[in-house]
N, C-alpha and C positions, 0 to 999 in steps of 0.2 A: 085848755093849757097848751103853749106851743111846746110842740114835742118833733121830732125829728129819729126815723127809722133807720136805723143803720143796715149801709148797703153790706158789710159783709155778714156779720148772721143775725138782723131781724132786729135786735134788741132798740130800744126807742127811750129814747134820753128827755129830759123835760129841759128844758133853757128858757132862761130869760135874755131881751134883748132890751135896753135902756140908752136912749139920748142919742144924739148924733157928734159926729167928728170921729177921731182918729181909734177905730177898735181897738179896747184893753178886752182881755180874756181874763176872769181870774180861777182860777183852780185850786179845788179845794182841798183841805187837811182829810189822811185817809180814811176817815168815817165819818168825817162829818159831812154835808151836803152843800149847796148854793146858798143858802140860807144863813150861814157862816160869816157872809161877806155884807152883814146887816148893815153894817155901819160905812164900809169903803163904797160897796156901789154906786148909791144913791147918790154920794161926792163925789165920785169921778162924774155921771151922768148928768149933774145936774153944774158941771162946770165945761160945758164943749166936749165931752168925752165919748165915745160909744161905750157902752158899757157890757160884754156878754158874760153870763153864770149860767150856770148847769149842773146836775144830779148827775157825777159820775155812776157809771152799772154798777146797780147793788145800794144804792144808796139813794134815800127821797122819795123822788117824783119818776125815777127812774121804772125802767124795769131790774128787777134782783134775779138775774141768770145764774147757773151753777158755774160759769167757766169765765174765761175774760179775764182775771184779774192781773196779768203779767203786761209788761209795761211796753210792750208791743201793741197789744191788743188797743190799750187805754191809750196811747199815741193815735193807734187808726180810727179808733171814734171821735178823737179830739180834729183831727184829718178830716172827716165825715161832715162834724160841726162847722169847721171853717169853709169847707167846700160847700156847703149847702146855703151857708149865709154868705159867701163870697164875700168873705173876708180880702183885707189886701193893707200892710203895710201895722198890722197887727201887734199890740203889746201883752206877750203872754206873762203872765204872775202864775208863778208856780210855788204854794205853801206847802211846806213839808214833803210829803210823798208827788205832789202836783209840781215842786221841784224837779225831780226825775221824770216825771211823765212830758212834763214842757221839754226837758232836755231828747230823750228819747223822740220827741215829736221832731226835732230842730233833726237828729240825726236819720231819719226815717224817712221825712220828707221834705224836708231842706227850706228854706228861708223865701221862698218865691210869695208866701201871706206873712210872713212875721217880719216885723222889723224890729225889736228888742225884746230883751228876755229879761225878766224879774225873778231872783228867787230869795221864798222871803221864809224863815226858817226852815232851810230846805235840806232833807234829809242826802242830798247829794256830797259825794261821789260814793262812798262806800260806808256802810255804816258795821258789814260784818269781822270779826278778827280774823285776819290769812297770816300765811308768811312773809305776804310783802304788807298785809296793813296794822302793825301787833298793836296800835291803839285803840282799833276797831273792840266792841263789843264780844263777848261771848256765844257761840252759837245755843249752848246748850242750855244758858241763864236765858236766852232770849226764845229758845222753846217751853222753857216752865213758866214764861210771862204766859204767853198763848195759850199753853194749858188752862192757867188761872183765868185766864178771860173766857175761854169756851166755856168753862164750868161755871161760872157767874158772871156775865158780862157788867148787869146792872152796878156788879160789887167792884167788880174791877175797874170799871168808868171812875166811880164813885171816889174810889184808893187813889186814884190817878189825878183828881182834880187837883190837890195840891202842888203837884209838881209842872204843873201843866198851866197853870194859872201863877203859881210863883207863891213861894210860902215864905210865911212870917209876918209881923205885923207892918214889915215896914216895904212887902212885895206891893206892887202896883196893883196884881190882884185881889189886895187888900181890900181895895177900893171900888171895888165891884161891888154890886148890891148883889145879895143871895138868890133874887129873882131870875138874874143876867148869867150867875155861872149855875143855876137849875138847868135853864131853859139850855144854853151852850152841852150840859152835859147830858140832856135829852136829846140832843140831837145826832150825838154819836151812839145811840141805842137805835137810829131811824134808817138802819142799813141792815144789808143779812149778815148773817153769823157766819154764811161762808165767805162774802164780800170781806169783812173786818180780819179773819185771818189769813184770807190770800194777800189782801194789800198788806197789810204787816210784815210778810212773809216776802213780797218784791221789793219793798223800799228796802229791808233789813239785807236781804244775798244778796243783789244787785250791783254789780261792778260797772260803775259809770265814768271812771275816770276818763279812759279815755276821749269818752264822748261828751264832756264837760270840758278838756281839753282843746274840743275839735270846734266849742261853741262861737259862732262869729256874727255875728250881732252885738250891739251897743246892751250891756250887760250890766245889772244892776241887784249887790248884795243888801240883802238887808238881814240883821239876825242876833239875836238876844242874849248876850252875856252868860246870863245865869239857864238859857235853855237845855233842860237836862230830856227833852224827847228827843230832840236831833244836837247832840252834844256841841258845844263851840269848838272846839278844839277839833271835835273829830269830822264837821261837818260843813261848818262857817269857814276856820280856819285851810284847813283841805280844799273846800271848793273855791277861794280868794287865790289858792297858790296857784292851784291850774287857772285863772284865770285873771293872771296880774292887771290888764289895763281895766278890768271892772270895777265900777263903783260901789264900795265897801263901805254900808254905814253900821256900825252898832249901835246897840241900845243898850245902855248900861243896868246892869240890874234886871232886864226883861227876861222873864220865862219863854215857853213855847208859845202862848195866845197872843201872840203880837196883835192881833187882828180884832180884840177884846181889849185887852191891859191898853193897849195904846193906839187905840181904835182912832183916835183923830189925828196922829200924826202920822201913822202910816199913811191912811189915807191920801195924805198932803204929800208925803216921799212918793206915793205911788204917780198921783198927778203931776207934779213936778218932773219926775223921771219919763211919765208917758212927751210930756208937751217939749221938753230937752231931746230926748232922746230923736224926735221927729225933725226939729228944726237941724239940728246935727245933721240929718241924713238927708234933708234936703239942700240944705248947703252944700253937702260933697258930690250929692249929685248933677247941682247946677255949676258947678266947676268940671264936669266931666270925671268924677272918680267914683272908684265906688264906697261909701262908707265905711265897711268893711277890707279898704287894701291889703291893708298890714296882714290877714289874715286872723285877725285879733280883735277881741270887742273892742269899741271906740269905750277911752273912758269920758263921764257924762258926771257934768255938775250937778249937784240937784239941791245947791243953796245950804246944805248944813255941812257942817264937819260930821267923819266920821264916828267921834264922841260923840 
């Protein structure tokens, strides 16, 4: 298995490396692994794409260390990853909590391998209640989730499928075969029990506005209506406002598993936005500017309306 040791403490990551042309990274939802991206990989790579996946620490194929989980750490092995594959001109996809981690990377070490940012139901900017964020969630509702999942992860997985797939007869998750959200909710059991409540625990405190703010690269939202893991309102809507010229697409009626529920059309947003996104930035750089002038993501067509 290709695997790669991290230079700062030891730990060794599994990745996948697929196809050639313009490197997409995708990054995964916080317990679930590479394996997540069944459906998008394989169509980016098998359409002119480079395609890289990997077992964040604690999860997969990885190693499951006791520390790491703060979104520091998980930025420098993502760092690690691109330096080791010399990466250059890179399109990160950051789902859910890999939202923050992509952003965190962008502000830690800066744009010199990335050339645009994906974030695709992505738990960014803030997701906890403060005094400047009162929409934000509960600190204390969202420590009795944690408790419930330590004390029965399998049960807590389990409770969670509905809302996380989208309920009702007439959710998109509907239409998933029983097999498809077995196997999906197997594979958030294939992490450590300390991995699953530290990430929980950084996506949830984690004050990113700023550095969502600060993001400059050609920038691409994508995020599900009805998503009650990373609220619309508090998470879609928030991360659109700090960054007006990014492209904003919703999914009407989608829960959190975009990457499931509407496995073939993200896909198709995703390859679209990588192939745009690139020609954009080489246009402005054969004019002599730099893509990023304005200090602001370039905004990038990617052939749908926002609907």
């Amino acid at each position: 298995m290709p695997m790669i040791t991290l230079p700062h403490d030891g730990t060794r990551l599994f990745y996948n490396d697929w196809g050639t042309g313009r490197p997409v990274v995708l990054l995964n939802a916080a317990m679930l692994n590479s394996r997540m991206w069944e459906f998008q990989a394989p169509h980016l790579a098998a359409r002119g794409l480079r395609c890289i996946t990997y077992d964040r620490r604690g999860t997969g194929r990885s190693d499951w260390p006791w520390h790491g989980y703060d979104y520091d750490t998980l930025a420098d092995d993502l760092a690690a990853l691109l330096d080791h594959l010399d990466l250059r001109d890179a399109v990160l996809v950051g789902y859910a909590c890999g939202g923050g981690e992509a952003v965190r990377y962008l502000a830690r070490h800066g744009t010199g391998r990335v050339g645009a940012l994906a974030l695709v139901a992505s738990t960014t900017p803030l997701m906890m209640r403060t005094h400047d964020n009162p929409g934000g969630l509960e600190p204390a509702g969202f420590e009795e989730a944690l408790a419930t999942m330590a004390g029965d992860r399998p049960a807590f997985v389990a409770d969670q499928a509905g809302c996380f797939f989208g309920e009702g007869p007439d959710a998109a998750g509907a239409a998933l075969s029983p097999a498809l959200r077995q196997w999906i909710t197997g594979l958030a059991l294939d992490c450590s029990p300390r991995a699953a409540l530290e990430i929980y625990r950084t996506l949830f405190r984690t004050d990113q506005r700023a550095e969502v703010a600060a993001v400059d690269v050609p920038t691409l939202i994508v995020h599900g209506d009805a998503d009650q893991g990373a609220p619309y309102a508090l998470c879609a809507t928030a991360t659109s406002a700090l960054l007006p010229d990014a492209r904003f697409v919703r999914y009407e009626g989608a829960a959190h598993a975009l990457f499931a529920t509407h496995a073939g059309r993200l896909a198709e947003d995703l390859r679209a936005f990588a192939v745009s996104s690139s020609h954009r930035a080489s246009a402005s750089r054969s004019s002599g500017q730099s893509p990023t002038a304005t200090g602001r993501p370039t905004s990038v067509s990617i052939g749908r309306s926002e609907t």
